[in-house]
Backbone bond lengths (Angstrom), bond angles and torsions (degrees), N, CA, C in turn:
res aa  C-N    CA-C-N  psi(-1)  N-CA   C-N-CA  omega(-1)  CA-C   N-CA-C  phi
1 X - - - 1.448 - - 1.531 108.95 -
2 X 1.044 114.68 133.67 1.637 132.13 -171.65 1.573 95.94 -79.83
3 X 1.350 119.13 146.35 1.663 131.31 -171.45 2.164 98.85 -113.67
4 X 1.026 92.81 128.90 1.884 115.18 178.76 1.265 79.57 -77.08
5 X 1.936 89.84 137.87 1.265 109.67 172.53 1.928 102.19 -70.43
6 X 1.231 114.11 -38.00 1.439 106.30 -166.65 2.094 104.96 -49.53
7 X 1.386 107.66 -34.33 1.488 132.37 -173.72 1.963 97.97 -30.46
8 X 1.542 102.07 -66.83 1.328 134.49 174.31 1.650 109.17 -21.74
9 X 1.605 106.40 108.40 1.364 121.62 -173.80 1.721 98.49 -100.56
10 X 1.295 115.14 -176.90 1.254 124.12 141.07 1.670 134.13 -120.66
11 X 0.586 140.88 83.60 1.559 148.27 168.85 1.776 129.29 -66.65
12 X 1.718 88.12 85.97 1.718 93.60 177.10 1.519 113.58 -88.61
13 X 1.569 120.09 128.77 1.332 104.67 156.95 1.531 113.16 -112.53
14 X 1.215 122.76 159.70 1.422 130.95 -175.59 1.543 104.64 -135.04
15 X 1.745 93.42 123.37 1.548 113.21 169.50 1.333 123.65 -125.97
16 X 1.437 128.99 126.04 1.445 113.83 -179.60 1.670 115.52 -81.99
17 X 1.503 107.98 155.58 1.364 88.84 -165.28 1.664 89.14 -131.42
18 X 1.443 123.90 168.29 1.440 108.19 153.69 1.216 123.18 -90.27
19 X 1.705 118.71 -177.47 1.430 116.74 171.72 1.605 129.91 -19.66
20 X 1.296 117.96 -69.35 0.927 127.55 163.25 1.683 127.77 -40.01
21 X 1.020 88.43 -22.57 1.934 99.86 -167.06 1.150 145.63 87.23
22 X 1.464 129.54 31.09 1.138 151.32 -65.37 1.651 84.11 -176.78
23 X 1.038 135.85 114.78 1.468 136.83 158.98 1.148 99.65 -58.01
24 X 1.639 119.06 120.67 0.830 106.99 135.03 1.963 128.04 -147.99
25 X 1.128 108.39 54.73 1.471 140.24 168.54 1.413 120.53 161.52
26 X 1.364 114.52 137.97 1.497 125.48 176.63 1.523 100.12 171.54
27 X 1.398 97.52 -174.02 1.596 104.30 -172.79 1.280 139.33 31.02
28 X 1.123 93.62 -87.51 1.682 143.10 -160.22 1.473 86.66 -82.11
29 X 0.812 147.28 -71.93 1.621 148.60 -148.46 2.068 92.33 -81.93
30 X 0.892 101.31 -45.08 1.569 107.40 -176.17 1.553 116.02 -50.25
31 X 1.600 96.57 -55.89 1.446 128.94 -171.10 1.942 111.72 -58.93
32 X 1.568 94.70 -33.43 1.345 105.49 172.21 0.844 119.43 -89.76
33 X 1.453 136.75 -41.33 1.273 138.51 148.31 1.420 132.67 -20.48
34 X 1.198 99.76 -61.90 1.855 120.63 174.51 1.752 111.19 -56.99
35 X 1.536 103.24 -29.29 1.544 113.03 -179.46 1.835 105.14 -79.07
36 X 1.016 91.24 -36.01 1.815 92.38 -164.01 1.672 93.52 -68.69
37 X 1.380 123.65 -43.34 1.490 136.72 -165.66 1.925 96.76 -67.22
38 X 0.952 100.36 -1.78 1.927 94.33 -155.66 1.833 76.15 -120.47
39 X 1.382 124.64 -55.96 1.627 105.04 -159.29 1.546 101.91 -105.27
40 X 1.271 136.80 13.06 1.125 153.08 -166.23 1.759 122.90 43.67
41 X 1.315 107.47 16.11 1.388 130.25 -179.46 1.694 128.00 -134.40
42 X 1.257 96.80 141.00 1.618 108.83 -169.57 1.047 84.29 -69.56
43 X 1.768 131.92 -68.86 1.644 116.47 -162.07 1.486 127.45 -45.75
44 X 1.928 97.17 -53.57 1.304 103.18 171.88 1.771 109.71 -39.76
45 X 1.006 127.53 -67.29 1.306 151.94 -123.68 2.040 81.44 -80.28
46 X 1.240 112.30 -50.48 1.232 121.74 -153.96 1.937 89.87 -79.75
47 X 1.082 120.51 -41.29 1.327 129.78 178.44 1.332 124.67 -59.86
48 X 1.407 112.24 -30.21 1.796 140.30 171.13 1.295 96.69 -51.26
49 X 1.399 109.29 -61.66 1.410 106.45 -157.44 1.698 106.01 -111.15
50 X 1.095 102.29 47.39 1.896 110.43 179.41 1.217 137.77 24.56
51 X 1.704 88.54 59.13 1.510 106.23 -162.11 1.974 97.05 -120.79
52 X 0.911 99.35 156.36 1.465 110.12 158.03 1.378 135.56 -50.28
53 X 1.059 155.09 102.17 1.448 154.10 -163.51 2.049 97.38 -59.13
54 X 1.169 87.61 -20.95 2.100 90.71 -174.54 1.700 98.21 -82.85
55 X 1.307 108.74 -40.23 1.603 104.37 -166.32 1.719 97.43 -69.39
56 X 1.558 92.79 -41.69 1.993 94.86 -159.61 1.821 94.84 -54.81
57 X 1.647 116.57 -2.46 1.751 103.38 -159.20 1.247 77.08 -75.43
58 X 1.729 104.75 -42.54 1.888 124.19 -149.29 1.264 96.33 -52.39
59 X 0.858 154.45 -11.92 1.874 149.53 -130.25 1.624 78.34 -137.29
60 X 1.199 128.16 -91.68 1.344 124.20 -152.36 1.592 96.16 -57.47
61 X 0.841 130.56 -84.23 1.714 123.70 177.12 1.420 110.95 8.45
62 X 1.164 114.22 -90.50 1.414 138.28 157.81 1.478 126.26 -9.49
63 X 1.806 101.57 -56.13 1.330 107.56 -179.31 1.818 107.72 -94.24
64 X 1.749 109.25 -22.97 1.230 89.43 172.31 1.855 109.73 -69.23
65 X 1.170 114.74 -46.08 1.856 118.83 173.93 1.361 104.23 -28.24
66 X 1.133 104.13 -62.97 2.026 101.52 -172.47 1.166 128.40 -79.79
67 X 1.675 119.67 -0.86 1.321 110.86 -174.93 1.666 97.47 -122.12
68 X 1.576 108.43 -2.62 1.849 104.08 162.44 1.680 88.57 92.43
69 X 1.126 138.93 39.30 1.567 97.54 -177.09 1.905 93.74 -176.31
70 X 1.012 147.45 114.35 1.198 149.53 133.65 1.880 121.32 8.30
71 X 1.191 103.66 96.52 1.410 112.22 179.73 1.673 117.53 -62.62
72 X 1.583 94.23 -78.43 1.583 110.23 179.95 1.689 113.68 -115.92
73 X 1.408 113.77 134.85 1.416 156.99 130.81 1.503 102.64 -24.03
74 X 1.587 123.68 87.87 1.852 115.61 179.68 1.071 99.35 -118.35
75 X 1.222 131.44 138.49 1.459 140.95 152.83 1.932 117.73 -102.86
76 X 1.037 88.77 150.95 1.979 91.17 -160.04 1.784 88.27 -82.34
77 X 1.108 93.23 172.14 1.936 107.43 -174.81 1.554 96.37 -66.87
78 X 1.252 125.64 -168.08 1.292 148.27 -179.70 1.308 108.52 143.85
79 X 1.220 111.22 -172.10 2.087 117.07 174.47 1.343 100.74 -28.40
80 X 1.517 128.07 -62.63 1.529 98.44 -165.06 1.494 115.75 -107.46
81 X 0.911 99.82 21.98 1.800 118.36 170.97 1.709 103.66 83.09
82 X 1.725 106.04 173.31 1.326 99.18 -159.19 1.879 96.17 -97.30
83 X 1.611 121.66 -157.12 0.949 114.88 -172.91 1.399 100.67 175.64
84 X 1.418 109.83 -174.90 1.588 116.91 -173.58 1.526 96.43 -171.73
85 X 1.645 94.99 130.47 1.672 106.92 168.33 1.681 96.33 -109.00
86 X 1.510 108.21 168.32 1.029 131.24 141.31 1.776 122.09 -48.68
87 X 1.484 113.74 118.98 1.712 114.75 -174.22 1.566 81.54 -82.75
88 X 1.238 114.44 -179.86 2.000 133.60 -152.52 1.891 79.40 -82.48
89 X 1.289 97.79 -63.28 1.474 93.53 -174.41 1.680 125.73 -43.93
90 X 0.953 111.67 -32.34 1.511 125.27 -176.86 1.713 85.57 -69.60
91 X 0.925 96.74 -44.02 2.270 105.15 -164.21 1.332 75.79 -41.03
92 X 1.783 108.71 -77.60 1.292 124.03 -137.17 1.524 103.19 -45.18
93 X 1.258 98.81 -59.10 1.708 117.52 -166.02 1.796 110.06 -46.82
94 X 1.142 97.86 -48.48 1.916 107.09 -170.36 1.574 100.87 -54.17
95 X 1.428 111.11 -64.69 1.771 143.64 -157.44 1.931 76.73 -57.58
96 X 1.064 107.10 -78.73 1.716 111.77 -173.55 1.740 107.68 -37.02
97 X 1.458 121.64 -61.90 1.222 137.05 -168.24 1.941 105.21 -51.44
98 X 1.768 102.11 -39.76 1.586 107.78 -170.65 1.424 94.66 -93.05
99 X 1.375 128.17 -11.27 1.717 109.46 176.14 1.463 99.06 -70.37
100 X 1.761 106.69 -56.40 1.748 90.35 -172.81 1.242 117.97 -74.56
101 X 1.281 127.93 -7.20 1.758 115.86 163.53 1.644 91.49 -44.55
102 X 1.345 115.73 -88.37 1.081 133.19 -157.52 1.581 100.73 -34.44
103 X 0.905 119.74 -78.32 1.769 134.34 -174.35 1.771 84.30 -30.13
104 X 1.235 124.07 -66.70 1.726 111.38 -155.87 1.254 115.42 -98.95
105 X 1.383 117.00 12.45 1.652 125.60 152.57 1.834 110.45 -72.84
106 X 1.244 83.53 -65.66 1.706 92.32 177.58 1.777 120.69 -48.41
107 X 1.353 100.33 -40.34 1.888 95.07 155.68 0.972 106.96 -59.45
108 X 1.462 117.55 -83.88 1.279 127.08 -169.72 1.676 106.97 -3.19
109 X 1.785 98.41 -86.95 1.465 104.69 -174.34 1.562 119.98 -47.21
110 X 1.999 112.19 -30.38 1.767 78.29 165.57 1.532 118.41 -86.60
111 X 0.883 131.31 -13.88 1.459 121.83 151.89 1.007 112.42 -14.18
112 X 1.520 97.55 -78.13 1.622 116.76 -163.85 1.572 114.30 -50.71
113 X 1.429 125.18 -34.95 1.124 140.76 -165.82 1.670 106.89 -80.75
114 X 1.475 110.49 -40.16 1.539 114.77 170.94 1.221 110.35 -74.47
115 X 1.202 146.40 -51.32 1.120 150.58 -176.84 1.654 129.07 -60.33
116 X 1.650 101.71 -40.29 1.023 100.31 166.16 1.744 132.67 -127.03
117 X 1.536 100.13 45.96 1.518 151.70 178.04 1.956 92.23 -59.83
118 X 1.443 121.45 48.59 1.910 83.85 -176.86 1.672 87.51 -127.92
């Protein structure tokens, strides 16, 4: 079956990478991030989005290793159970990371809208 031009979306994703080229933040790291900041927990956070509580470690590990700097603030369970904030840097990084999503979606799409205007 043939696809209508009207059909035709645009879909930007944005990842920062290092020198090398090297993932190292976008999406996925954001997406979890933004969850842990909203339910104040890695499990919760990792469970939201039907993930593994082992992978969601795998992800921050990873992204704290490559980006130099301490993501999340965890405290172990006890009486009122354990938890995890966002460290300032994680703040900084996410809040920064979703302005320029936003900022280069919104080109993007008028781009997209002039360009493919026929």
């Amino acid at each position: 079956m043939k696809s209508n031009r009207e059909d035709l979306r645009l879909a930007v994703t944005l990842r920062l990478l290092d020198g090398e080229g090297r993932r190292r933040f976008g999406p996925g790291v954001a997406a979890l991030l933004s969850e842990v900041r909203e339910k104040r927990s890695l499990r919760a956070a990792a469970a939201s989005m039907g993930m593994a509580y082992s992978k969601a470690w795998r992800i921050v590990r990873d992204a704290e290793e490559s980006l130099g700097c301490k993501l999340l603030d965890s405290t172990i369970g006890g009486r009122n159970g354990g938890g995890a904030v966002l460290t300032a840097e994680a703040e900084t990084l996410l809040d920064a990371y979703q302005a320029l999503r936003d900022e280069v979606a919104a080109y993007a799409q008028e781009c997209f809208c002039r360009r493919f205007a026929f």
